[in-house]
C-alpha positions as CSV (number, residue, x, y, z in Angstrom):
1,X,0.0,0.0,0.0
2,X,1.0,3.4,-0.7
3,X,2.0,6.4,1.2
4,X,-0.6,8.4,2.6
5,X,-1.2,11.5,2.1
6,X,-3.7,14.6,3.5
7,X,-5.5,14.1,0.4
8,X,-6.3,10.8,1.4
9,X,-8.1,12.2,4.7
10,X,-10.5,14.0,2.7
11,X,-14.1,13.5,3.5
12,X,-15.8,15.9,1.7
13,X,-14.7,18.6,-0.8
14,X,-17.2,21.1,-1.5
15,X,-16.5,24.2,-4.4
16,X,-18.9,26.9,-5.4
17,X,-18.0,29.6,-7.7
18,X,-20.7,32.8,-7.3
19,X,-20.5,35.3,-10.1
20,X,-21.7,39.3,-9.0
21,X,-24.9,38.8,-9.4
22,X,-25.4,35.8,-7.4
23,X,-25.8,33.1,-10.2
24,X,-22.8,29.8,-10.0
25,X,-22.2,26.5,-9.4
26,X,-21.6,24.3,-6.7
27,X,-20.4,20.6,-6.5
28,X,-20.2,18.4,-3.3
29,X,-18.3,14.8,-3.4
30,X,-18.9,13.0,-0.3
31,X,-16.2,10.7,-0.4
32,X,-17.6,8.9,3.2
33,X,-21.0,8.3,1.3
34,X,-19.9,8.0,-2.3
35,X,-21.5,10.5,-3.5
36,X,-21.4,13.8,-5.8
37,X,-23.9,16.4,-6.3
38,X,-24.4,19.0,-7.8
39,X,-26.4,22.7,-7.8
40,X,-27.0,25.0,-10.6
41,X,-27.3,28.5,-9.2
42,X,-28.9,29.1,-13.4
43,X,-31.2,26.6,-13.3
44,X,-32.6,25.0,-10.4
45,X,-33.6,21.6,-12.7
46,X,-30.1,21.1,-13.4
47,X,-29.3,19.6,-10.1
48,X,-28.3,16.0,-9.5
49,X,-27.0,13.5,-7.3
50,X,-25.1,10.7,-8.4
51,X,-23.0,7.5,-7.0
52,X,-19.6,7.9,-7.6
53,X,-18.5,4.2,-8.9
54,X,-15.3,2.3,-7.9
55,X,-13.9,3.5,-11.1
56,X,-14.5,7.2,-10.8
57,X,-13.4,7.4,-7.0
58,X,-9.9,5.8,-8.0
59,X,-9.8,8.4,-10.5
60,X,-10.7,11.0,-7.9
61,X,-8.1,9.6,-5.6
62,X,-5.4,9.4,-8.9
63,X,-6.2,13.0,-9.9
64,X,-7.3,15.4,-7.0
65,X,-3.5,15.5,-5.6
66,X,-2.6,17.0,-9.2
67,X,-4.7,20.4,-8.4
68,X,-2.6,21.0,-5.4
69,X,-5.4,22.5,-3.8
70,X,-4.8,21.7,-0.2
71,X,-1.3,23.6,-0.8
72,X,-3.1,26.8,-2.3
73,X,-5.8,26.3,0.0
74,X,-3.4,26.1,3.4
75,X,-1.7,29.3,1.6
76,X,-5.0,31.4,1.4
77,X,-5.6,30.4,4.8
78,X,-2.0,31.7,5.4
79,X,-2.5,34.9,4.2
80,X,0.1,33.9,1.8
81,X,-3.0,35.2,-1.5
82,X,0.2,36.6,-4.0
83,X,1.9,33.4,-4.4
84,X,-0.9,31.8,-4.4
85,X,-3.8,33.6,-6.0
86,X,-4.0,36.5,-9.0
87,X,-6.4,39.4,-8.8
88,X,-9.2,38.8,-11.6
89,X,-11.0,42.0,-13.1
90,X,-14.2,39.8,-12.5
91,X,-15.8,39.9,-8.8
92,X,-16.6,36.6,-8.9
93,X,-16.1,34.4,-5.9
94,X,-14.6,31.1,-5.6
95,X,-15.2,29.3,-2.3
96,X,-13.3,26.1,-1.9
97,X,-14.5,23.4,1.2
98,X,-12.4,21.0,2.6
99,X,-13.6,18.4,5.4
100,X,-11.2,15.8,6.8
101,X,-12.1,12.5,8.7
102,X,-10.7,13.9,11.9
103,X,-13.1,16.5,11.7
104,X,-10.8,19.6,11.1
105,X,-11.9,21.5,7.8
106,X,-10.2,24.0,5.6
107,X,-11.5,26.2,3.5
108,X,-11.3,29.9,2.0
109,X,-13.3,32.5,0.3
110,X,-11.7,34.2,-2.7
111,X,-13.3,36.9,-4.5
112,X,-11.6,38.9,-7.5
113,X,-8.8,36.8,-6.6
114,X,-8.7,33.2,-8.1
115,X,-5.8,30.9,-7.4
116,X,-3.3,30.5,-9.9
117,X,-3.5,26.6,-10.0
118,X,-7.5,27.3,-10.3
119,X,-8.1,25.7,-13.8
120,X,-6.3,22.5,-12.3
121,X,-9.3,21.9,-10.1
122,X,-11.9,23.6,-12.5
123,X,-10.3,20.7,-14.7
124,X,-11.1,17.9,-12.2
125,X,-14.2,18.9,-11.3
126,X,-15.4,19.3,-14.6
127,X,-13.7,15.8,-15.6
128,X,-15.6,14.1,-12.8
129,X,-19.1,15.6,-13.2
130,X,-19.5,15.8,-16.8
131,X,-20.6,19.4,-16.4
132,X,-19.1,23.2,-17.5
133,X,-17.6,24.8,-14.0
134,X,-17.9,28.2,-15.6
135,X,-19.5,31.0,-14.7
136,X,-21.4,32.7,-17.5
């Protein structure tokens, strides 16, 4: 068995990205339950639950280390935002979630100021739920 890491201690990983006037996104994987779902702040019929199979959870496992988001996350938390984040023109807001299975969380709220590693975990998300993580 391999080394583990913090990423591995993830229970749930929520993201929500919120444009100005109040419209977004927002995906939950619940990693204890096996489960993703998802909100559309557009359109409300657009939401869904779904299982997350063996398959796709080894692929979350594989692939959610590559956004190094618990490193730019710790960083925001840090107060360390210009070597890990870049001002956007934009006033959107990007609000990243993390819950860990000894019940210590870790999470940040970003607006007009998007990590610089961002599209790496706009990438996995939109990988693993099949749906556009932009806001319009």
């Amino acid at each position: 068995m391999g080394k583990t890491t913090l990423y591995d201690k993830i229970k749930i990983l929520e993201v929500e990205i919120i444009a100005i006037g109040g419209g977004g996104y927002k995906v939950k994987y619940d990693l204890e339950r096996n489960l993703i779902s998802w909100s559309d702040g557009y359109m409300w019929n657009n939401n869904f639950m779904k299982f997350i199979t063996t398959a796709k959870l080894e692929f979350i496992k594989k692939e959610l280390p590559k956004t190094n988001m618990l490193e730019w996350l710790k960083g925001y938390s840090d107060g360390e935002i210009e070597k890990y984040g870049h001002e956007t023109i934009n006033p959107s807001t990007c609000k990243p979630n993390v819950k860990f299975e000894d019940g210590t969380s870790l999470s940040v709220t970003a607006t007009k100021n998007f990590p610089k590693e961002w599209n790496k975990l706009k990438g996995f998300i939109e990988e693993t739920t099949e749906c556009s993580f932009r806001l319009r």
